[in-house]
C-alpha positions in Angstrom: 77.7 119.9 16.4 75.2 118.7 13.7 77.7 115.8 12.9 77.4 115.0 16.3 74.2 114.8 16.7 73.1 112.9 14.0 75.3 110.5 14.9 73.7 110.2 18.1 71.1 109.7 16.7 72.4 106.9 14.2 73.3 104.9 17.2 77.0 105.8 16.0 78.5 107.9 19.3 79.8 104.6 20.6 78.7 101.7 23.0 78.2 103.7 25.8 76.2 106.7 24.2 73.9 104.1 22.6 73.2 102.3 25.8 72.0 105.2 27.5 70.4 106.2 24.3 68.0 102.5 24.6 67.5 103.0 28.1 66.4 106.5 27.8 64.3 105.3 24.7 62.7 102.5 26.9 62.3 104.2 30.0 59.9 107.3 27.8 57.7 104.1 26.5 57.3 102.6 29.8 55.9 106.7 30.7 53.5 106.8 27.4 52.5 103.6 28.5 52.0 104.0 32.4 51.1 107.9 32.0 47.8 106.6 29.8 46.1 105.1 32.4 47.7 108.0 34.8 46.0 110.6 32.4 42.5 108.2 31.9 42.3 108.0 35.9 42.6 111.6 36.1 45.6 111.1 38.4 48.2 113.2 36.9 48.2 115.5 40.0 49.3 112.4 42.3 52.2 111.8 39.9 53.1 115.5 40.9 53.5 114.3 44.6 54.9 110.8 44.1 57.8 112.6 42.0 58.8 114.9 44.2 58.5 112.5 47.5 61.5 111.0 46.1 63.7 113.9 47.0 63.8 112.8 50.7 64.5 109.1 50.3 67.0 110.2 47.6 68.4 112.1 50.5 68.4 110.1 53.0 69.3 106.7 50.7 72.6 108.6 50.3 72.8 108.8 53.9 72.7 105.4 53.7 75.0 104.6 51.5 77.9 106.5 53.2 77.0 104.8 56.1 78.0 101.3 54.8 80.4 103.5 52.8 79.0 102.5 49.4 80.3 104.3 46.0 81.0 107.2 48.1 76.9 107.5 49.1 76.2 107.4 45.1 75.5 104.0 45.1 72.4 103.7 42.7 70.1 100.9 44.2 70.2 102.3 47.9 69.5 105.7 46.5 66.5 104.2 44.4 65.3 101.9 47.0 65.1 105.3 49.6 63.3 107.1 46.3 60.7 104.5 46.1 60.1 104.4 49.7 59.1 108.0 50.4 57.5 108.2 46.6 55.0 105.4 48.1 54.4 106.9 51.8 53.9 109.7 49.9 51.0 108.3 47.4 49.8 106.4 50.4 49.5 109.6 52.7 47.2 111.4 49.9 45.1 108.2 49.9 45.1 108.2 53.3 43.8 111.7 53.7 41.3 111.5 50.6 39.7 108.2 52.5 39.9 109.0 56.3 39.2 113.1 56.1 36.6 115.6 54.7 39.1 116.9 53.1 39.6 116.3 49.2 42.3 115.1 47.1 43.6 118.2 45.6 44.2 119.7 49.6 45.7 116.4 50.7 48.4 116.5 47.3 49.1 119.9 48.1 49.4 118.9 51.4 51.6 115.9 51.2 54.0 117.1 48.5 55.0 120.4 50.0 55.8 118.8 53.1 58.3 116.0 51.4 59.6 118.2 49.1 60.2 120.7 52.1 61.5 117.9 54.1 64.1 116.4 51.1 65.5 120.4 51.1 66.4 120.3 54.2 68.0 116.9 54.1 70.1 117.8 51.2 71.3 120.9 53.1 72.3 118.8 55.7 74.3 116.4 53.1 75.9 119.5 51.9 77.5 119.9 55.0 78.9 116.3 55.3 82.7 115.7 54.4 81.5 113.7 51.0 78.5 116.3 50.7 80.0 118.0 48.3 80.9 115.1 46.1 77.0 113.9 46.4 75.9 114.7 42.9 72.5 114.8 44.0 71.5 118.1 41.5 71.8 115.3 38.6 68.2 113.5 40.0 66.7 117.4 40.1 67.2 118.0 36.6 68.7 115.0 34.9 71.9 114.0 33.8 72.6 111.3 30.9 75.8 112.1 30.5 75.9 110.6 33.7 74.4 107.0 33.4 77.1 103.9 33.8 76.5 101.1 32.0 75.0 98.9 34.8 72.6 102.1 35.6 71.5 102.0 31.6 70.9 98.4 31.8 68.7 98.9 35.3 66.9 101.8 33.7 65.9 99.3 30.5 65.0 96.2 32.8 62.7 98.2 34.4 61.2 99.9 32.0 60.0 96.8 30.2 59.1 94.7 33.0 56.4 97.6 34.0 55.3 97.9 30.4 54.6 94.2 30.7 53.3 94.3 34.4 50.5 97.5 32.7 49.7 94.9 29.8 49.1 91.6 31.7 46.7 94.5 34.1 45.5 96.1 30.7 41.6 95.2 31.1 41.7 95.9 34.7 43.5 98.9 34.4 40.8 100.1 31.4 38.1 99.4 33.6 39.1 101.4 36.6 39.9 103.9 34.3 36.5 104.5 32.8 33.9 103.1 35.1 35.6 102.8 38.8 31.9 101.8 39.9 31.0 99.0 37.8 34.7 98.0 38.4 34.2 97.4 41.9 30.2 96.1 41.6 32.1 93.2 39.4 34.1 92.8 42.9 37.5 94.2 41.0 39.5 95.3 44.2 39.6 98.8 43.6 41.9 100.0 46.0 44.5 96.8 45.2 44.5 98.0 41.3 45.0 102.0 42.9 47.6 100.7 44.8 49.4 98.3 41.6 48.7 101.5 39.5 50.8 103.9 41.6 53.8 101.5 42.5 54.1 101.3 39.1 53.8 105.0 38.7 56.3 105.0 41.3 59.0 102.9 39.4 58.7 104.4 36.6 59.7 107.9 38.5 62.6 106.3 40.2 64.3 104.8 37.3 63.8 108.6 35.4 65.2 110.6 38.1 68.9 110.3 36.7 67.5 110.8 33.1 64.7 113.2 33.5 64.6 114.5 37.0 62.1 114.4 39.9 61.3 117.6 39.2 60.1 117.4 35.9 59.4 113.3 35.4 55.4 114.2 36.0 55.5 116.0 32.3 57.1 112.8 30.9 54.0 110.9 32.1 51.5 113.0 31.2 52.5 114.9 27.9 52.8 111.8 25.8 49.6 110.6 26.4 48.4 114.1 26.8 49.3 114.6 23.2 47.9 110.8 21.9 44.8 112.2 23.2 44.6 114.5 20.1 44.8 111.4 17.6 42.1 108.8 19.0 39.0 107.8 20.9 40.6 104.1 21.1 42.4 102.8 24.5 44.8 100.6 22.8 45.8 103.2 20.0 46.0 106.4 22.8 48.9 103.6 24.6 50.8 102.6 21.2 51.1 106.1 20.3 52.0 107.8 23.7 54.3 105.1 24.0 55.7 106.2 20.5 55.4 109.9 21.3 57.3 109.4 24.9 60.1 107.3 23.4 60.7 109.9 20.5 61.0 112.4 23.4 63.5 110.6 25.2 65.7 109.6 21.7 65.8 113.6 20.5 65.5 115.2 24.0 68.5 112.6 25.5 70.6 112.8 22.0 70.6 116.6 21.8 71.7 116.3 25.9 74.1 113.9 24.7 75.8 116.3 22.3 75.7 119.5 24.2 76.5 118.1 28.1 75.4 121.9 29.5 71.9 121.4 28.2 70.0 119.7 31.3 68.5 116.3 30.0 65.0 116.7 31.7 64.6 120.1 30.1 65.1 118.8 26.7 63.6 115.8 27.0 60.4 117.7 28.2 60.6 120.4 25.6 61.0 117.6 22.9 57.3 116.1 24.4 55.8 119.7 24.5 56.8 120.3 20.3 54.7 117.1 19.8 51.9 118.1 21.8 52.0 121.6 20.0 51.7 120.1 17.2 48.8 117.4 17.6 47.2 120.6 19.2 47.3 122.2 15.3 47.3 119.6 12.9 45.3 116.7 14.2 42.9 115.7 12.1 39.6 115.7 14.5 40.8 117.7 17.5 43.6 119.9 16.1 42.8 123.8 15.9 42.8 124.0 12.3 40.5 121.1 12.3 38.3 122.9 14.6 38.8 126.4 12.4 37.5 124.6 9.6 34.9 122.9 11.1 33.7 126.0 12.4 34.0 127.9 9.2 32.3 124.9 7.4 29.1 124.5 9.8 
């Protein structure tokens, strides 16, 4: 098993394994990256509803697809394409609510995402009962599957990933200014709502293309922990992105590599419990904000 695994890791398990390997390495960049501004705009929450508004459109995009008799309904684009759909009516409909009711943004994400998630349930329990229903392979975009990934889904993954990393850099000091001052942003005439809006189709991409590696289910925790966990490390903007960009693709590399090696293991798990040992321990050991700096700190003053 060890052998295994470090050869995994050595980028030795073939072309195949190492292709999904660099797409699963890219894709948790393009979350450390993407997740930063995410976690700066205090939107972490929304990511929670755009993730699981994909279940519907991945539902119905396999409806789709046996329609027009694609891949047997599993044909990758449609499914993504009715993913990104719903995961934008769904961030929409929260923005909707939050501008046009008294209500507030917490009720309208609670609102919005029980009612997609509730409605992508019942569609796959109507696929279940179709004659290919039980050939979908729809649990894999619940909980991830990298096993899974063909090649030409490994090389979409990676494309994507790195045009939105470069999309959030060529946005970097609009993004930073929404981010920390949303009011002098839009006294500068910055369209606020446009950069919302860039910000969560973004967001939204970035789910899509990690529901076969992570899962809808748990994708939110790839966004969030890695920048989560930069936090710890620096006060700077450009450092918290280069290092939750590090600490996302290290997730990814040992969560996806261990998946790799033991197929039972469910890839979003791992990959989420690999982010969660960083954060634990930039919660203990770093140098300004860990708890044994605090301890000492405390002990010294």
């Amino acid at each position: 098993m060890w052998h295994s695994f470090l050869q995994t890791l050595s980028f030795q398990a073939g072309y195949n394994t190492t292709l999904v390997l660099s797409s699963t390495i890219t894709l948790g960049m393009a979350c450390g990256v993407i997740g930063s501004f995410i976690y700066l705009r205090k939107r972490a929450m929304l990511s929670d509803t755009v993730s699981h508004a994909t279940l519907p459109g991945v539902a119905l995009g396999f409806m789709v697809a046996v329609m027009f008799d694609l891949n047997d309904g599993r044909h990758l684009p449609t499914l993504l394409a009715g993913a990104a759909l719903t995961a934008l009516l769904g961030g929409l409909c929260v923005q909707w609510i939050k501008i046009n009711t008294r209500l507030n943004e917490d009720v309208a994400i609670g609102s919005v995402l029980s009612v997609f998630y509730g409605g992508g349930i019942v569609l796959l329990s109507v696929i279940q009962r179709m004659e290919t229903g039980s050939k979908a392979g729809l649990e894999t975009f619940l909980l991830g599957q990298v096993s899974g990934l063909t090649q030409n889904e490994s090389w979409t993954i990676m494309i994507a990933a790195i045009v939105v990393v470069i999309a959030a850099l060529l946005l970097f000091k609009e993004l930073t200014l929404i981010c920390f001052d949303s009011l002098y942003a839009r006294s500068t005439g910055q369209p606020l709502l446009k950069l919302d809006i860039t910000l969560l189709a973004l967001m939204i991409i970035v789910v899509c293309i990690g529901l076969k590696t992570v899962g809808l289910v748990l994708i939110v925790a790839l966004l969030i922990t890695p920048a989560a966990t930069a936090r710890f490390w620096t006060d700077n903007i450009t450092s918290l992105i280069v290092l939750a960009s590090i600490f996302g693709a290290l997730s990814c590399y040992i969560g996806a590599a261990l998946s790799a090696t033991l197929p039972n293991l469910p890839t979003g798990g791992v990959i989420v419990l690999s982010a969660a040992s960083f954060f634990t321990l930039s919660f203990i050991l770093a140098p300004k904000r860990g708890l044994f700096s605090s301890l000492l700190g405390a002990r010294h003053a």
